[in-house]
N, C-alpha and C positions, 0 to 999 in steps of 0.2 A: 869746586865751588859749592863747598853746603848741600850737597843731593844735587843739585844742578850740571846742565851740560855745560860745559864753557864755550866762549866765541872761539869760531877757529882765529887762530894769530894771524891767518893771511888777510881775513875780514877786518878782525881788528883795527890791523894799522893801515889799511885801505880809509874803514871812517875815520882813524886820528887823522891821517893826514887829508882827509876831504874837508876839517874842519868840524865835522860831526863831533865829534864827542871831544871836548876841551880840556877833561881833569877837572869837573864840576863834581864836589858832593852836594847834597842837599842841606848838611849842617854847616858848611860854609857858606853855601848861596844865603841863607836867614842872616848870617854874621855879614856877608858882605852887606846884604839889605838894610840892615840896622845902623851899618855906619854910614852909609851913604843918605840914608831919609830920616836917620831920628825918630823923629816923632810924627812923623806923618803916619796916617792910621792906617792899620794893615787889615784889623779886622773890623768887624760890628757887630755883634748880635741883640739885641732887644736894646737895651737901656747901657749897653755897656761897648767900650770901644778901648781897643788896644793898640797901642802904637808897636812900628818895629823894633824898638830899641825897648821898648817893655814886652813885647814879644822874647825877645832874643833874651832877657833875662830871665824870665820866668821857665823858658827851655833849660837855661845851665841850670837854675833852684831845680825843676824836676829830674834831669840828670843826675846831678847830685843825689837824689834821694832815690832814683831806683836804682843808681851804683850802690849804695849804700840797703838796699834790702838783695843783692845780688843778684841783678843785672846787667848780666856784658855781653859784649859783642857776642854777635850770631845767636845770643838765645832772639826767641822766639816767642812775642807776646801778641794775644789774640785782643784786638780794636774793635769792639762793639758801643761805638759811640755817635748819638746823633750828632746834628749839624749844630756842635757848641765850641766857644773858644776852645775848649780841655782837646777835645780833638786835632788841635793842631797842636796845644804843646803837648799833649801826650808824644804825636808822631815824631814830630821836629827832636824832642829829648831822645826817643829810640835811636831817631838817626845820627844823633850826637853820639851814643854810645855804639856805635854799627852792630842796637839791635836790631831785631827785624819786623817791624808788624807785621800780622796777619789780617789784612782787613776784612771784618765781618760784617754786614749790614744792618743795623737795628730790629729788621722784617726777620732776620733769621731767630730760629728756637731750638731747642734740645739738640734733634738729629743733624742740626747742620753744625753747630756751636760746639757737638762732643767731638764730629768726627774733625773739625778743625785744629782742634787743642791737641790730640791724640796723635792724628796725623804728620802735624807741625812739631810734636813735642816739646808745648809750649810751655815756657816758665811761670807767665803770668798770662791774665786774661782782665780786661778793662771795660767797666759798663754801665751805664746810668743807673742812678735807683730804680729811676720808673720812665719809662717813655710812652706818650701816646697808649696809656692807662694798661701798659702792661706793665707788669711786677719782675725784673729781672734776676732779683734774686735766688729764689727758689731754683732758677734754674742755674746758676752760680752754683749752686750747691751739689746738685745733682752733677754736674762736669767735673767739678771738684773729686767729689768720689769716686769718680768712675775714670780720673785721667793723673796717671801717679807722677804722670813729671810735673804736674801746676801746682807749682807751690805759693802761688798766690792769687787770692781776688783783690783787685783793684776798683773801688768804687765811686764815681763821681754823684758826690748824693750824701744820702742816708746809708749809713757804709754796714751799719748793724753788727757784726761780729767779724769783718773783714777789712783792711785797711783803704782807710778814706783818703782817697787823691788828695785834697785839700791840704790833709797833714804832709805828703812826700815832699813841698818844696821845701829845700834845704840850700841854707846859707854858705855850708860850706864848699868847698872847692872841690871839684870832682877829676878823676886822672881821665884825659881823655883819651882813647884809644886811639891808634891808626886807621884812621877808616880810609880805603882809596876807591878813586873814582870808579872803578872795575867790579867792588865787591856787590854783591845783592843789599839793595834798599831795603824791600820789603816783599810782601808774597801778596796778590792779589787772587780774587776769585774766579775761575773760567765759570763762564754757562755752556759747560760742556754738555753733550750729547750720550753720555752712558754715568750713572752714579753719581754720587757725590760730585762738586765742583771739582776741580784739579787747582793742584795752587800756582800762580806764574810767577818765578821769579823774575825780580826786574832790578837792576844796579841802575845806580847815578849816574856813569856816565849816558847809556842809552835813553833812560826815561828823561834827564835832563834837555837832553835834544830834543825831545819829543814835546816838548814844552817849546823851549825857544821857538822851535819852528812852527808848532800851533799860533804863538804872539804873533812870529811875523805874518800872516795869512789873515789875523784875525784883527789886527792893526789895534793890538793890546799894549797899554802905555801906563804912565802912574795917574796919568786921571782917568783910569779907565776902572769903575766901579760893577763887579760881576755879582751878581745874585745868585745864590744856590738855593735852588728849591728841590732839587735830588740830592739825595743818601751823599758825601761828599767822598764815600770812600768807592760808589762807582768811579769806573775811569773816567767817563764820559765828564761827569763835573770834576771829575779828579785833576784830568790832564788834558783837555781840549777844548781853550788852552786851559777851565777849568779854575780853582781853589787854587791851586801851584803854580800852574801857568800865569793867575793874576798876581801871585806875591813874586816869582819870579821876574814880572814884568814890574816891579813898584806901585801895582793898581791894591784898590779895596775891594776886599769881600765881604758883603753884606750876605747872611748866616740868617735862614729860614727851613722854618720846622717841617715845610712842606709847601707844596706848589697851590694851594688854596688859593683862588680871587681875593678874599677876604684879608689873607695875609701878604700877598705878593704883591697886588695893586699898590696899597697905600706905601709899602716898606720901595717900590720904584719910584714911588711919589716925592715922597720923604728923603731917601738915601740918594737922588738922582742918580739912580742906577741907570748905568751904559747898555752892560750888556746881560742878557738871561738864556739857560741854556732848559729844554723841555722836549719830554718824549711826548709824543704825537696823542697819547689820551688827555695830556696835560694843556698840550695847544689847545685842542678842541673846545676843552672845558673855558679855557682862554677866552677864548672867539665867542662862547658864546656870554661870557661873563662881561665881558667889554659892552657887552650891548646896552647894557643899562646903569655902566658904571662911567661915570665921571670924574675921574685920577687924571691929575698930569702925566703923561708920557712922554715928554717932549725929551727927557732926557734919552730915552731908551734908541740906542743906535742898531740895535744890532739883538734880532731872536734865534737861536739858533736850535733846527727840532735832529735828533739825533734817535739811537736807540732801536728802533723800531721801523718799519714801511709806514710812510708817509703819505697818505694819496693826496696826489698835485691837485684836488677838488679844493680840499684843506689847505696845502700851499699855499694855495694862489690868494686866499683870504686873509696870511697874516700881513702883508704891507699895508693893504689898506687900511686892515683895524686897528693897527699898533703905529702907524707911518715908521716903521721902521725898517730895517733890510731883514731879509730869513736867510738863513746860511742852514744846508744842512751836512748833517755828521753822520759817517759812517764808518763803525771803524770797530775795533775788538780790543779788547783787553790786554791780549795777546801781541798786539804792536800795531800792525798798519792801521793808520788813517784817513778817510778821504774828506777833503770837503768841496764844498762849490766855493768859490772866489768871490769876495766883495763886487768885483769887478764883473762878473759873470750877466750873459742877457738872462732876462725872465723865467726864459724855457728851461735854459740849463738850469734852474736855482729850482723850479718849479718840478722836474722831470726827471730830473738824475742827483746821484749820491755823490759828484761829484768827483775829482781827480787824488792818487796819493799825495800827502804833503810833504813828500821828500822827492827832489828830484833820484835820490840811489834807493826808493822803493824797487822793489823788480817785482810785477807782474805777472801770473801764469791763469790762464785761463782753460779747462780743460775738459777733456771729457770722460767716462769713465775708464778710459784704458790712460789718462792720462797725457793722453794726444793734445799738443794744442786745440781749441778748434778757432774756426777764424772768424776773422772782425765781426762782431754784431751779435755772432751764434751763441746758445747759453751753454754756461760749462761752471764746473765747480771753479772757486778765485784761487788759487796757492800763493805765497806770496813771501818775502822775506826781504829784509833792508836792517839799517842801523839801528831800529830800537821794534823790532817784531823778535821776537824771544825764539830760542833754539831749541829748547824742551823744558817741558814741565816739571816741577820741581817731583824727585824720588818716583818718578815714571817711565821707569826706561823700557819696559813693554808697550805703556800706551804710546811714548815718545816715536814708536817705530813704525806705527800706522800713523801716527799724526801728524810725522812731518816726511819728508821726502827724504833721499839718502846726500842728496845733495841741498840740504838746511829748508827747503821752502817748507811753509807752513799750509798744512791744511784747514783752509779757514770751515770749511762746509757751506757754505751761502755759493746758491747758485747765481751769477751775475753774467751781464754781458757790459762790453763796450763799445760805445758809438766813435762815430766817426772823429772826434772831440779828444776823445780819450777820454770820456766822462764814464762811470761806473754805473751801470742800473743794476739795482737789487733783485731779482725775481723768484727769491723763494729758498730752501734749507737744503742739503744735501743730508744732513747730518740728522736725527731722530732728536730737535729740539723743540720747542715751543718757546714763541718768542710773544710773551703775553704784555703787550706792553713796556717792552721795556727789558720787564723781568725772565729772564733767561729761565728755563726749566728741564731738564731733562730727563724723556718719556721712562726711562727704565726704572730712576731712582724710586719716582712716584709708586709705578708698577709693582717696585718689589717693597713697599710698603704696604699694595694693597692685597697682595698675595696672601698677605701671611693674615687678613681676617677670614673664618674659619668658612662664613658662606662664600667667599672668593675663591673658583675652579680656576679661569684664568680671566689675564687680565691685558687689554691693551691702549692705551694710550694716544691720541692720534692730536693733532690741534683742528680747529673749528674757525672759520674765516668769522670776523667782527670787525664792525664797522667803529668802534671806539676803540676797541684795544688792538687792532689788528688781527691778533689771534688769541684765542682760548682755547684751554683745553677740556675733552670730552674721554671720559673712559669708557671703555667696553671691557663689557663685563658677561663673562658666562660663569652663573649662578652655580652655587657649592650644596645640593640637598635643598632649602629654601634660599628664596632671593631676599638679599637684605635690604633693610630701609635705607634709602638715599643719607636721610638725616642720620641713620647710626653711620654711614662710611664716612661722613664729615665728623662727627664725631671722634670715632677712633683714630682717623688720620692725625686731630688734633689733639690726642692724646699722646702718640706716638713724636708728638713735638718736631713737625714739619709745617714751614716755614707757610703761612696761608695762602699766599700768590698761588702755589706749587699743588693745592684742594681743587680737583676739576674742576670745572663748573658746571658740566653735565655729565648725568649716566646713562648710558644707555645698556640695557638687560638682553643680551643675545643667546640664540642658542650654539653657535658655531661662528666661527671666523671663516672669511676668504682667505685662501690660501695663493700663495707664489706658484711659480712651476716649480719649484726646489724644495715646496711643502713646507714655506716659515708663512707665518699670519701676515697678508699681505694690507699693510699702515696705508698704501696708496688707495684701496678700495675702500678702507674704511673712513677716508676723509672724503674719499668721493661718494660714500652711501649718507655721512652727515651733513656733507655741503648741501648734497640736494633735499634732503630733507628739513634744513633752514629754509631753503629757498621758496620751497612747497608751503610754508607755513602762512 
């Protein structure tokens, strides 16, 4: 399977025959959608509205034209596209052709975009002229040269010396490939805990599931109108039940540039959006934006805060400001989901992450010898079911600490479960920082900052905040002289890493705490900045 591990065949036909996985690809689900609703509108973005059956053609014109600059199955093209129509026919045509995207988030730059393309062995790479006043070009170029399989830039835009999306729909008729429910969709990004992301293979049949069974939970229908105000190629708006989830359900997506009051309000107003999905700085900003705004919401059924720790202070604020339900999301990239239930009392919605949304989720909750531990006690999650992935694509050393020998996946989040069988979050096993949302992992940053020349060493830890949940703080012991704060953000942004991923504080040590086993001990260091937040 393409660098991937495969499903064992005994699992396999365990979920065919549970009903799980049906023989759904993705480029059939769009054609089934297009004949059955026509013209009922699929998408929306500003001033501009697409139906299914103008969807579904505008897919086969770009097929066409990226068969025709040679593009076929299992190549490999890198999705750097905000939340625009192009972004869905860009996908929907890969999937036609069972190639693969690579979805990259518009936030990402150089270091993340080369090692994607390189990694991936991508044929092509896709990306706005300009987004949110950055220039993608330039950096187009620089991937370009330094990545020998990409043999092309794809532009949605101002395409300048490289071929303009616009031009690729083509009239004529394209050979479609065999694509089956089994193969790999596409490759998404982990927010792994060491380097670079990892990329997660994911097929149609499993992600498809994961869809249906997000609609049902989420009581998504064709008048069910979702608003994306996150990146569309997180999973989170991607598939829960997300962008996909609402076309696979025959609802509309209303397509926003970002989670702004200013933009989100009037576009619920307007679009009588149903339902909107937001990580917990974006609530906040919410709650407190509502206060002096005056938008209909009357549409709005359903907020749902995902992503990130949520504290229930925040919770307990969105029905009353929104009169709507909150439902929260918990869940990985990587497959399991949890949510709270429509139906759910207060406390549960308010207090916990909610339950897996497959009943053949299987749970492991453990401790560090991998002992169960029991009901209530905190332990790391491990987990596997019909659409949580088996291993990471072209990682078969990382693949063999991260998942179990018998398929569970090691999620890293420590969690416990209440009497309910609800899920509470409490905290990371793994050496990530969970800044809002945005996933970051402590070593990559690390070994960026290493290599400037006043950098002796360097440690990374996250820092408790009351808006983002966590930031991150480096520690630094100084190389000969101590460098200016302003120059390490600097050169980080020179080094073209992704700006979520720029600490947000430094702190200048002469030694690090050490372990009993003599490694720089991350637990002391979050306990010497928490208390000195607190001191402040």
């Amino acid at each position: 399977m393409l660098g991937c591990q495969p499903w064992p065949q005994d699992f396999a036909a365990f979920y065919r025959k549970m009903d799980c996985w049906r023989g759904e690809t993705f480029g059939e689900m769009l054609r089934d959608r297009a004949r059955e609703l026509g013209e009922h509108i699929a998408l929306t973005s500003g001033d501009k509205q697409v139906s299914y059956a103008a969807l579904d053609r505008k897919v086969d014109q770009l097929a066409a034209g990226f068969q025709q600059i040679g593009i076929e199955k299992e190549d490999r093209v890198v999705v750097q596209l905000p939340n625009r129509i192009e972004f869905f026919e860009v996908c929907f045509a890969l999937f036609r052709l069972g190639a693969l995207p690579v979805f990259a988030l518009p936030s990402h730059r150089y270091s993340e975009i080369s090692h994607f393309c390189a990694f991936s062995e991508a044929k092509a790479y896709v990306v706005p002229d300009r987004f949110a006043e950055y220039d993608y070009l330039p950096m187009a170029r620089k991937v370009q040269q330094n990545t020998p399989t990409l043999q092309h830039v794809i532009v949605a835009g101002d395409s300048e010396e490289y071929l303009a999306l616009a031009d690729l729909y083509s009239e004529a008729e394209f050979t479609a490939p065999e694509v089956k429910p089994d193969d790999i969709a596409f490759l998404q990004l982990s927010g792994g805990s060491t380097g670079l992301s990892k990329l997660i293979p994911r097929t149609h049949d499993e992600y498809i599931y994961s869809l249906r069974r997000s609609n049902e939970i989420v009581e998504l229908n064709e008048d069910s109108v979702y608003l994306a105000v996150l990146p569309a190629a997180h999973n989170f708006p991607l598939s829960s039940p997300g962008v996909l989830g609402t076309l696979y359900a025959g609802g509309r997506v209303v397509l926003a540039s970002g989670g702004s009051p200013d933009e989100a309000f009037p576009l619920i107003e307007q679009e009588k959006v149903t339902i909107a999905a937001l990580v917990p700085p974006m609530a906040i900003i919410w709650l407190e934006a509502v206060k002096t705004r005056s938008y209909d919401f009357s549409s709005l059924q359903l907020i749902q805060v995902g992503g990130a720790n949520f504290s229930a202070e925040i919770a307990r604020r969105i029905q009353p400001a929104f009169g709507c339900k909150l439902q929260q999301v918990y869940g990985m990239a990587e497959g399991l989901v949890n949510y709270t239930r429509l139906d759910d009392p207060d406390d549960v919605i308010i207090h916990t992450q909610g339950r897996p949304m497959s009943p053949y989720d299987e749970i492991r909750i453990v401790d560090q010898e991998d002992r169960e531990v029991e009901q209530g006690q905190v332990g790391e999650l491990l987990t596997r079911g019909p659409y949580t992935i088996r291993g990471y694509y072209k990682a078969e050393k990382h693949n063999e600490k991260a998942f179990t020998s018998d398929g569970f996946y090691r999620t890293g989040d420590l969690v416990r479960m209440n009497e309910a069988g609800c899920i509470v979050v409490e905290g990371r096993a793994k050496d990530q920082i969970n800044r809002g949302g945005e996933k970051i992992a402590a070593e990559e940053v690390e070994d960026h900052l290493i290599a400037h020349p006043n950098v002796l060493e360097v440690a990374i830890v996250s820092m408790p905040d009351k808006f983002l949940g966590e930031r991150s703080c480096a520690f630094i012991i100084p190389h000969q002289q101590t460098p200016n704060k302003a120059e390490l953000k600097v050169f980080l942004e020179e080094r073209g890493i992704a700006a979520f991923k720029i600490p947000d504080r430094v702190e200048f040590v002469d030694t690090f705490p050490e372990t009993a086993l003599g490694k720089i001990s991350k637990k002391a260091l979050r306990e010497i900045i928490t208390k000195k937040l607190a001191s402040v």
